[in-house]
C-alpha positions as CSV (number, residue, x, y, z in Angstrom):
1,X,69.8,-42.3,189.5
2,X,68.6,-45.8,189.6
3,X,64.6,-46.9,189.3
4,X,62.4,-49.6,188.7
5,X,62.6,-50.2,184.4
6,X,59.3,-49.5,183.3
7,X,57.6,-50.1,179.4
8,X,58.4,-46.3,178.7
9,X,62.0,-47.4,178.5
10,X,62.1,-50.1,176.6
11,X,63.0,-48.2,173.2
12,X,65.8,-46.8,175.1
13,X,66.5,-50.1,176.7
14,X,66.8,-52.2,174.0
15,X,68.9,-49.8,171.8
16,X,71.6,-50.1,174.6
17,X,71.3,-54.3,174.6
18,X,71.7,-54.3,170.7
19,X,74.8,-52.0,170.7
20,X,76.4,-53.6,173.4
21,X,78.3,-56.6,172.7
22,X,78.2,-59.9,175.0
23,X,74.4,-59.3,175.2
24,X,72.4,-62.2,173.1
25,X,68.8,-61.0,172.4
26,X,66.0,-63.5,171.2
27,X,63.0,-62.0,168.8
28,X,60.5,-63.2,170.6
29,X,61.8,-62.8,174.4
30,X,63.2,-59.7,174.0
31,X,60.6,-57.9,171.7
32,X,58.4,-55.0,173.1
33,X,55.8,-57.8,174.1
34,X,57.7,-60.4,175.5
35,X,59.2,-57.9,178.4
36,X,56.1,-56.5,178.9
37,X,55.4,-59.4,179.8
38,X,58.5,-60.3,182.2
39,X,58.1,-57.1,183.9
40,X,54.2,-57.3,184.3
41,X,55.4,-61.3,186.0
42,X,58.9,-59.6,187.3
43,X,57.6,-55.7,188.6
44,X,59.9,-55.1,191.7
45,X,63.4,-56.6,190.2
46,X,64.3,-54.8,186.9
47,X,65.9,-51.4,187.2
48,X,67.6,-48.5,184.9
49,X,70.5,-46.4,185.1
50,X,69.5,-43.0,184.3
51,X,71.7,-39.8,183.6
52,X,70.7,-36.5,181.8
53,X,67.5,-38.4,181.7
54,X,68.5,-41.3,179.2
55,X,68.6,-44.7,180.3
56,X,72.9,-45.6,180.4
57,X,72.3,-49.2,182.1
58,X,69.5,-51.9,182.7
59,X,69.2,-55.2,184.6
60,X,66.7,-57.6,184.0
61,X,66.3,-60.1,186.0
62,X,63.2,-62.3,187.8
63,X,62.3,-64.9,190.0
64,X,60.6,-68.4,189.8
65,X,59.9,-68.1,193.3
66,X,62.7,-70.2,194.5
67,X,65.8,-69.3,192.7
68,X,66.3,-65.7,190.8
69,X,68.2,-64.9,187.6
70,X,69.6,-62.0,185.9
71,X,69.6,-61.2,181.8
72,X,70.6,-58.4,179.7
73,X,73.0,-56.6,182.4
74,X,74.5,-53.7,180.9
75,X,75.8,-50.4,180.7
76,X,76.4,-48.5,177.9
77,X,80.7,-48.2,177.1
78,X,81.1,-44.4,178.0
79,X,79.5,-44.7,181.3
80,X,81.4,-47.7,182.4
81,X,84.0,-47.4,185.3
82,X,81.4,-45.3,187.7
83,X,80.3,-48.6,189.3
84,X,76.9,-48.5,187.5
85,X,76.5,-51.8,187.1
86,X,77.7,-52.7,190.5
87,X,75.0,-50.0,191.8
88,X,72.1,-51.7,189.5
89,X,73.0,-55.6,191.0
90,X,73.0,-54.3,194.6
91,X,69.4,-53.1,193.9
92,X,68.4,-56.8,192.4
93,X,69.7,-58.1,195.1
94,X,67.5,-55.9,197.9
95,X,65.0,-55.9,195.5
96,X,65.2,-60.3,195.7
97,X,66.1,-60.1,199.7
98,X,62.6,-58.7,200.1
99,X,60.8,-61.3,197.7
100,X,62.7,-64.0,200.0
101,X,64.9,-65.5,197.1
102,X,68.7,-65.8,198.2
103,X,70.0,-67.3,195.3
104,X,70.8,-65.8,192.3
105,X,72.1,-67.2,189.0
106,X,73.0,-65.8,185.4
107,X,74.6,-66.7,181.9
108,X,77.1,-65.1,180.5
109,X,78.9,-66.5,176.8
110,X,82.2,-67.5,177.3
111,X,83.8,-64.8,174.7
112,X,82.1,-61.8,176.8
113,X,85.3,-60.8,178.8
114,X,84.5,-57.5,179.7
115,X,81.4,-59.8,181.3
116,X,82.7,-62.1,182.7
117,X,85.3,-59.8,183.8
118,X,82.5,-57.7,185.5
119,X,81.4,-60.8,187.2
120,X,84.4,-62.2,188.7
121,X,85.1,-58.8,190.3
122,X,81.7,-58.4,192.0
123,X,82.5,-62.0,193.8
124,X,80.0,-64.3,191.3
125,X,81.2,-67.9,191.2
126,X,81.6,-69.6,188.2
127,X,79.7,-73.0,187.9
128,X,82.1,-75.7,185.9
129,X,80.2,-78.7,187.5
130,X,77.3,-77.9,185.0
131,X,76.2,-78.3,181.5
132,X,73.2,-75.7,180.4
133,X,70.9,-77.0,178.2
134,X,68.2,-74.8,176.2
135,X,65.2,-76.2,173.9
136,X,63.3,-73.3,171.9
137,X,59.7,-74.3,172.0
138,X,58.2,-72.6,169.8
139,X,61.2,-73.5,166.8
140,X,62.4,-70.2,166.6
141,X,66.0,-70.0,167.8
142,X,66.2,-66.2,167.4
């Protein structure tokens, strides 16, 4: 079953992103606080992969009102190859198609294969005409 992610599954949530590999979390961002936050901007686009009710996947992902972006896509090793992650994309998309966004963009490292592999399958395009730039404001580049 898929749903909306919701703040009761962010223990569950964010046990999953730290013991799966590819997925770079930031203290602050990623804390209990900062994705209350994103979900409280973000409510209709994050979603949960639940089986024998434990969360086995997540996407995050938001909007800036023009252009939407995902984060933290994952699902956890044993449940992979049941197209999962495919499933939790497909609802980020409807759930962007109804906030009127139609373009989507996301980071993934360069070492992630299983990622980028992941990716590539579902027909994302790499960008190589870009360079991606970050600044961390607040000097902490946890």
């Amino acid at each position: 079953m898929i749903r909306l992610f919701t703040m009761n599954d962010y223990d569950e949530v964010y046990q999953l992103w730290k013991s799966t590999p590819g997925v770079g979390l930031r203290s602050l961002d990623d804390s209990r606080e900062g994705i209350a936050q994103f979900i409280r901007r973000n409510p209709t686009t994050n979603f949960v992969a639940i089986e024998d009710d434990c969360v086995v996947g997540v996407t995050l992902s938001g909007h800036d009102g023009r252009r939407g972006f995902l984060y933290h896509t994952c699902v956890e090793n044993s449940y992979r190859q049941r197209s999962l992650g495919k499933q939790l994309v497909q609802h980020v998309i409807e759930a962007m198609k109804a906030e009127k966004i139609t373009k989507l963009a996301l980071v993934c490292f360069t070492e992630n294969n299983p990622g980028n592999h992941f990716w590539n399958t579902l027909g994302w395009q790499m960008r190589t005409d870009l360079n991606y730039y970050t600044i961390s404001i607040d000097g902490n580049y946890e």
